[in-house]
N, C-alpha and C positions, 0 to 999 in steps of 0.2 A: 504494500500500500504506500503511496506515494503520501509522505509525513512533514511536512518542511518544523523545522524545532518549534514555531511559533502555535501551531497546532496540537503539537505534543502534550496528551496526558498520561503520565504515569501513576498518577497515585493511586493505590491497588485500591482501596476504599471508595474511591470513585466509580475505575470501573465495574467493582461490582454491583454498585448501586444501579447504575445502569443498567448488566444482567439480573439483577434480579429484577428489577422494573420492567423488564421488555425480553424475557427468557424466552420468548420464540426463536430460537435462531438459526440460521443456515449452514449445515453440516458440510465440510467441503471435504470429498476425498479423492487421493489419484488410485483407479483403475487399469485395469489391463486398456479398457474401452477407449481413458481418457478420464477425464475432472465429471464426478458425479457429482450432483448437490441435493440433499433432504433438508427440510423443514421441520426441525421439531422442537417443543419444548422441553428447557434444561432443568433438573434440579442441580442449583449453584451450592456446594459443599464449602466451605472453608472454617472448619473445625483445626483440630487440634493434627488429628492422622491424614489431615486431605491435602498437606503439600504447601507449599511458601504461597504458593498462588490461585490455590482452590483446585477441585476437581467438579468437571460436569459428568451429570448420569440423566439415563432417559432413557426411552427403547425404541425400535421399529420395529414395522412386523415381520414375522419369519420369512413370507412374501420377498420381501424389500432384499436385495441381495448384496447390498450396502455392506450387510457383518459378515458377507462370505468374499467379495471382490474387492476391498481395498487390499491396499499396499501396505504390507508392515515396517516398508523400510520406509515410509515416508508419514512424518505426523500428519494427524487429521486439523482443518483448520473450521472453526465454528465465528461466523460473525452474525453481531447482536445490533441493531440497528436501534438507536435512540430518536428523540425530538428531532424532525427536519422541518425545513421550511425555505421556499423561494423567498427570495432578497431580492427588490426592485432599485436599482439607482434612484428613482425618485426618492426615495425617504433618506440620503446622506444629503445633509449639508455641505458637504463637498460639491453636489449638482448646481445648488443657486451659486456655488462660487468661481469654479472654472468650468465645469462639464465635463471635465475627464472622470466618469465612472462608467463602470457597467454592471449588468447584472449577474447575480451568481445566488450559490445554493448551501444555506448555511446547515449541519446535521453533526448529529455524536455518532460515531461507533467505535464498537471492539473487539478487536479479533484475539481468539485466544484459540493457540496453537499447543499441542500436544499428542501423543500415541494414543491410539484407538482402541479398547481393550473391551473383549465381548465376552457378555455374562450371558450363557444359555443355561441359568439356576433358576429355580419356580422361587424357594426360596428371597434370592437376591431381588430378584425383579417383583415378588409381593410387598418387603420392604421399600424399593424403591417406588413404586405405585403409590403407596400408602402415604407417603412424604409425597409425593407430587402434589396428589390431592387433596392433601390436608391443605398444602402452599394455596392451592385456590380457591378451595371449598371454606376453608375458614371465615375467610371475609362476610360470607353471606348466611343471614339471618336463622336459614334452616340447613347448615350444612348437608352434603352426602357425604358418606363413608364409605370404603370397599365393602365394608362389611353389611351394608343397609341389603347389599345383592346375594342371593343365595349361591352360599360355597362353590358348587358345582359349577356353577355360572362364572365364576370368577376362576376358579381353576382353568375353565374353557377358554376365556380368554386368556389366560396366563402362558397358557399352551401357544398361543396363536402369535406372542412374542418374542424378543431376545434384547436382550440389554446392551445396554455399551457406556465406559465409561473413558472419559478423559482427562489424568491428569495435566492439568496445563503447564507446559514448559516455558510457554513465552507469551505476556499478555501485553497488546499493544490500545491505547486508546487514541483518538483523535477526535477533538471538539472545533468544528470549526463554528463557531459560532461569534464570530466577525471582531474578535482580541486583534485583528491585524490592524483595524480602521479608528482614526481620529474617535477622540470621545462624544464629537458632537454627533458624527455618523452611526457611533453605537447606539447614543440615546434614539436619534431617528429612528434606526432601525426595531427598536423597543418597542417604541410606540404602536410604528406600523404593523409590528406582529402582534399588538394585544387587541386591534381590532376585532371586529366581527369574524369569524373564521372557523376553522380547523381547529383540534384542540393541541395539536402538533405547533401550532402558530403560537398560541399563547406559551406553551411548555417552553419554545425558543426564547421567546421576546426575554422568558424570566432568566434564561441563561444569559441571552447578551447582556442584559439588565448589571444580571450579580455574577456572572463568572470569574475569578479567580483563578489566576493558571497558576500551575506548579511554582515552592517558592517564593511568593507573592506574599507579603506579611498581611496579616489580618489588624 
């Protein structure tokens, strides 16, 4: 990924926040075929036993030939795609002053790179279920549980899966969210994303707003 240092974020705290915020993410692996890519969501680990930099786990289904055709000599790359939002040159103060802008496209992501490792244990993968849904069922007023489904049932799908975990070797973030431009250009650009909109629009605006990059005293 092309990073210039002004864009760079490393602080692990952050990007996790982001994966946990936005764990849908895009599985990237090399095949015999060529670069596969799956969609799924992560449960984001970073305990005690899960590595300097966290370990992801999830499953696909047996189907999906992802756990049988990647490449072991090559890590798997997962990116998590945060807040975006188009950026119009109208809203930098810079436009009423000379007119040298143009448009572009302000977004967070993070790529986190590591070995691919496949769990085909009913076991491993009822645990890791279980955590998953707890991660989203929690929130809402009447949770579900594995357990609300009869056994059977759940064993059936548990069958129909395989696990994969990855600890991550190398986690990279990138905030582009316009730290490059004059401060009167950032407020503009604040404003313009808190409009009426997308809710991508306003999650920006708050970034260009109060972003802090690595470093940066409080």
């Amino acid at each position: 990924m092309y990073n210039p240092p002004h864009f760079q974020e490393t602080r692990r705290e952050i990007l996790h926040e982001l994966m946990h915020a936005h764990p849908l993410g895009a599985l990237v692996t090399l095949t015999a075929g060529g670069l596969d890519a799956n969609h799924l969501p992560f449960e984001l680990a970073a305990g005690p036993g899960d590595g300097p930099l966290g370990t992801l786990r999830g499953h696909v289904a047996r189907r999906n030939r992802v756990w049988q055709d990647f490449s072991p000599d090559h890590d798997a790359l997962v990116i998590f795609q945060g807040p975006a939002a188009y950026v119009t040159p109208s809203w930098y103060e810079t436009k009423k002053e000379t007119g040298k802008v143009v448009p572009t496209y302000n977004y967070c992501v993070v790529h986190a790179h590591g070995p691919l490792i496949v769990h085909d244990d009913r076991e491993w993968l009822r645990g890791m279920v279980t955590r998953l849904t707890h991660r989203f069922e929690s929130v809402r007023p009447a949770p579900w549980a594995v357990t609300d489904a009869p056994a059977d049932f759940i064993d059936q799908q548990l069958a129909a899966i395989v696990g994969i975990e990855i600890p991550i070797a190398t986690l990279t973030g990138k905030w582009k969210v316009s730290q490059n431009r004059p401060a009167a250009d950032r407020a503009g650009v604040a404003r313009g994303l808190s409009g009426p909109g997308a809710t991508d629009s306003a999650a920006m605006a708050e970034l260009v707003r109060n972003f802090a990059p690595p470093g940066a005293s409080s």
